[in-house]
C-alpha atoms as one frame of an Amber mdcrd trajectory, in Angstrom:
protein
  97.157  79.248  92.843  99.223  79.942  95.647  96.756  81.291  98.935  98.399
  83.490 102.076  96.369  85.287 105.192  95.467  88.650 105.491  96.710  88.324
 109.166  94.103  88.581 112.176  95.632  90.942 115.252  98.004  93.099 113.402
  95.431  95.553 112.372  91.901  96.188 113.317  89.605  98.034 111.065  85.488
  97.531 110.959  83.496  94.882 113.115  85.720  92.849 114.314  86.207  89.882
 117.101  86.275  90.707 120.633  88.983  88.368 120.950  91.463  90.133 118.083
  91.410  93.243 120.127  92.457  91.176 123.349  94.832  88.910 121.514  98.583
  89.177 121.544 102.055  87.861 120.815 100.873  84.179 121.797  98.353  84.235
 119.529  99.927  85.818 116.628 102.288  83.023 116.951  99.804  80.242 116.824
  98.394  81.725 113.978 101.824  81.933 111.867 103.009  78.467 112.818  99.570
  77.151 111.427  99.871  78.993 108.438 103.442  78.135 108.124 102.545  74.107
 108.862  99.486  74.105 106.781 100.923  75.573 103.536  99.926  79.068 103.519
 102.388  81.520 100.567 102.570  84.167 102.985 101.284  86.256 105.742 100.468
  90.254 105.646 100.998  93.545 107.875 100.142  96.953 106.958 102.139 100.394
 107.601 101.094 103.252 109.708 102.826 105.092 111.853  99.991 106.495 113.636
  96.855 107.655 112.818  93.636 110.502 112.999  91.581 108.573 115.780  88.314
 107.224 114.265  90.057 106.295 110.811  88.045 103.817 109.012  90.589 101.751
 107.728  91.511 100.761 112.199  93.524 102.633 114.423  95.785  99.595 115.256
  98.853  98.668 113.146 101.572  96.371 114.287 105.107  97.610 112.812 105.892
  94.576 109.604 109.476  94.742 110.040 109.571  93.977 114.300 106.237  91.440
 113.668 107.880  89.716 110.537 111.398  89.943 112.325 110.102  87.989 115.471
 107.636  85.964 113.396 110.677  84.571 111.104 112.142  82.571 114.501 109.042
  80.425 114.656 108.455  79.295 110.792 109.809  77.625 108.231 108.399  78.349
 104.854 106.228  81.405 105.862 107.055  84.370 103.237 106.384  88.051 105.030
 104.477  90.608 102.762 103.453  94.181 104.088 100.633  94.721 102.119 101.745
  97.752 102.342 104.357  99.871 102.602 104.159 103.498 102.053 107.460 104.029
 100.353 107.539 108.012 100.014 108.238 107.596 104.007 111.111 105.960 103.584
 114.822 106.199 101.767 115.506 103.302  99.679 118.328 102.489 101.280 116.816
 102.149 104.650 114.398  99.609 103.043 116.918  97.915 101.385 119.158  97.453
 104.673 116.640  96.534 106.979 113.848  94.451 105.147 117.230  93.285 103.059
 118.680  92.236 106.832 114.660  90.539 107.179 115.145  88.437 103.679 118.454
  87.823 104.807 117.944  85.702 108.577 114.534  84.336 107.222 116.123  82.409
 104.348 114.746  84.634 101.700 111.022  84.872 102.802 110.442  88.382 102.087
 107.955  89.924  99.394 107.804  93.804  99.400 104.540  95.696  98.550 104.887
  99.152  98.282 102.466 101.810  97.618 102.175 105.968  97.469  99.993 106.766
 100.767  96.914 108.423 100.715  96.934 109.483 104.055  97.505 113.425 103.787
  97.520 113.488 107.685 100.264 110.914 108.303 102.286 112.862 105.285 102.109
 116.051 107.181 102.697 114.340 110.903 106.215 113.069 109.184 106.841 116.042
 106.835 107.019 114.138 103.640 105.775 115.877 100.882 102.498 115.090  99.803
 101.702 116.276  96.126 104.853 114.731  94.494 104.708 111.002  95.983 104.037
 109.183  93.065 106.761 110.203  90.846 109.015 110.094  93.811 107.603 106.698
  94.912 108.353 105.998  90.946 112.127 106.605  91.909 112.060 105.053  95.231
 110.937 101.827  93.059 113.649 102.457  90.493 116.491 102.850  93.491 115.557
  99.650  95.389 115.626  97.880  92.255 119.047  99.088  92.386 120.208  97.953
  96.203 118.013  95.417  97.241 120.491  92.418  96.334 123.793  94.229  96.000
 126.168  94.811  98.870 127.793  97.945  96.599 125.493 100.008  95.179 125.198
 102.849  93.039 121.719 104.753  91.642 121.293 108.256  90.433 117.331 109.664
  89.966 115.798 112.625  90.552 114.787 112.333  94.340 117.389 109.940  95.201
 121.247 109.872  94.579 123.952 107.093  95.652 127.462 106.432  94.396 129.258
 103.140  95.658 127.721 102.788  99.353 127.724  99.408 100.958 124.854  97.656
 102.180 125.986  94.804 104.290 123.469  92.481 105.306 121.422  92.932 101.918
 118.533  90.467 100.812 119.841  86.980  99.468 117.126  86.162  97.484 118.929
  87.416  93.591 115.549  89.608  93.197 113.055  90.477  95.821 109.834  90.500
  94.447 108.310  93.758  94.632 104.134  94.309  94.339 102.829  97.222  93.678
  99.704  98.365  95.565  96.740 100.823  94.504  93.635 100.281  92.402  93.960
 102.436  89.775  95.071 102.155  86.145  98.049 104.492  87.122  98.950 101.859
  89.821  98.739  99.257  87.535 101.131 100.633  85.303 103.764 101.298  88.118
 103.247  97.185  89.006 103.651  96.223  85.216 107.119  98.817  84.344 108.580
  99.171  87.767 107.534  95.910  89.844 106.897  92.397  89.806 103.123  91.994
  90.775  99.799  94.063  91.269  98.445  94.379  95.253  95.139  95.943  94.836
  93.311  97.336  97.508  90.515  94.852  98.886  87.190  95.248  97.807  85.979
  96.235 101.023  88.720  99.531 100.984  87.614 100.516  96.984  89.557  97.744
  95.445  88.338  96.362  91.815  86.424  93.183  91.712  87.763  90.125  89.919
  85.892  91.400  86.698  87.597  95.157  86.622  90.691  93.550  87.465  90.677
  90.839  84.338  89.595  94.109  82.084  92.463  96.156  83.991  95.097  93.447
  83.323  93.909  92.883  79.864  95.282  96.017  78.673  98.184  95.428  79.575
 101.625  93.379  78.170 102.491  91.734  81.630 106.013  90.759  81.853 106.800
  86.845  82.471 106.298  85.771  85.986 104.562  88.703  86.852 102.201  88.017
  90.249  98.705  89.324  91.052  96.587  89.403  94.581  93.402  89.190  95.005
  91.770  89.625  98.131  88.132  88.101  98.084  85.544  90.595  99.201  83.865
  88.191 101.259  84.589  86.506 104.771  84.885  82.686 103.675  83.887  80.418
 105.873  85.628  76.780 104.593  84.417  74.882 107.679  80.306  75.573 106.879
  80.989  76.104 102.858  83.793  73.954 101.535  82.162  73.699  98.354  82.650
  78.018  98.290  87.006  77.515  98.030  87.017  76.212  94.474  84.634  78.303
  93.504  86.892  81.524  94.939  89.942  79.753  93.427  87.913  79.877  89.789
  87.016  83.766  90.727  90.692  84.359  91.292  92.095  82.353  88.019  89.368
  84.279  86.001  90.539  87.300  87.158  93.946  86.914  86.381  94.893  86.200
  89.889  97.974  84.606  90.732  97.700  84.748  94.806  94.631  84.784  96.792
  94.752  86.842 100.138  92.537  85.128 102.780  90.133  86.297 104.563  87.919
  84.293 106.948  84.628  84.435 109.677  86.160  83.317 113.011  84.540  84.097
 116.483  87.562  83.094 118.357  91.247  81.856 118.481  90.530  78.781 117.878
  87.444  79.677 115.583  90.612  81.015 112.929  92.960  78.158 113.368  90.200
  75.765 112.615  88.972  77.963 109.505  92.369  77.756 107.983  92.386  73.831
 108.943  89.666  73.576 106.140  90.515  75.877 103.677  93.273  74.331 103.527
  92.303  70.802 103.188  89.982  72.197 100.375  92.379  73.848  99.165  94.885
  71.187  98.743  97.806  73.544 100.368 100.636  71.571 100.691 100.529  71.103
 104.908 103.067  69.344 106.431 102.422  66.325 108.038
């Protein structure tokens, strides 16, 4: 079971600490060289390019590509996952050059998750259309697939068309993994034919819990390798509860889960970088040391 952070400070959404609201690149940084030193997969970002005020889901959302792209200079082993992107706002080929240009100067540390946008508001604000994102997200997926790890590359669909274009840096790693957002069964079924892992929603945003998702995944023939997040829908807290990290590990294995995405209680700075200390140790994460 491999375990990554839903990261504190790059997006704010509910009742959170006083000191995430205050905090800033210093303390992003301490948190990613911890993870990074302590044996975390992978560290999250969301997408939004801005917002209705009052939005449930947070008002704050650091851009993934400039966060992971500084982020990459001060780790090691980190991988980068925006959890996620909302591909009907962008051309494949601008994901594949510049998140392909990401996997390329971090050593091949990128994971893409992708999914269709729900936000009508942010769909309008950017004049993408709105109805027809999942079949054109369907393409988008289809189209990467095509020009993530190529430098010439060629893809003909029905929303998007290339014939021979170069894209020079591309990703190094030979195939990007690519996780598929969304709860439903529809989303599940873009993961299992188009992508190389499920990304549910957590359980606090409408996500399944680990029982819907074994059912979910049951009906399904899931190709080899294929990788699946879970997000706990609890605040662990490893330093008071060690005894509660195997038992999320055995949720997560039950459920089919091949990645857990952390989330812990933390009062402070040093309150998080403590928490991740002991879920760690717990954990056994393999921390440098």
């Amino acid at each position: 079971m491999k375990v990554g952070i839903s990261s504190p400070i790059v997006a704010l959404a509910g009742n959170r600490p006083a000191w995430e609201a205050a905090a800033g690149t210093a303390e992003l940084v301490r948190v990613a060289e911890a993870a990074d030193r302590l044996g975390y997969a992978f560290m999250t970002c969301g997408d939004h390019v801005a917002v209705p005020p009052g939005l449930h889901r947070g008002e704050r959302f650091y851009d993934p590509l400039a966060t992971f792209a500084f982020l990459a200079g001060r780790t090691r082993r980190l991988r980068f996952l925006p959890y996620v992107l909302v591909l009907p706002f962008y051309h494949p080929l601008e994901i594949a050059k510049r998140y392909g240009t990401l996997d390329h100067l971090s050593g091949g540390r990128l994971v893409l998750g992708f999914g269709v946008g729900n936000l009508k508001e942010e769909f309008d604000l950017l004049g993408v259309p709105f109805e027809d994102r999942g079949p054109r997200a369907d393409d988008a997926l289809r189209a990467l697939r095509a020009a993530l790890s190529g430098r010439v590359v060629s893809y003909e669909g029905p929303y998007y068309a290339f014939q021979d274009m170069v894209v020079d840096p591309h990703a190094v790693q030979e195939r990007v993994p690519m996780w598929i957002g969304g709860h439903s069964e529809r989303a599940l079924r873009r993961a299992v034919t188009l992508g190389d892992g499920w990304a549910p929603a957590p359980q606090s945003f409408r996500g399944p819990t680990p029982e819907l998702m074994r059912q979910m995944l049951d009906r399904h023939d899931l190709p080899d390798g294929f990788d699946v997040l879970l997000t706990p829908g609890e605040r662990l807290d490893p330093v008071n509860e060690p005894g509660r990290v195997g038992e999320i590990i055995a949720t997560a294995e039950k459920a089919g889960a091949t990645h857990i995405n952390l989330t812990v209680r933390h009062e402070s700075l040093a309150h998080y970088l403590e928490q991740l200390e002991a879920f760690a140790a717990a954990a056994g994460l393999d921390a440098e040391t």
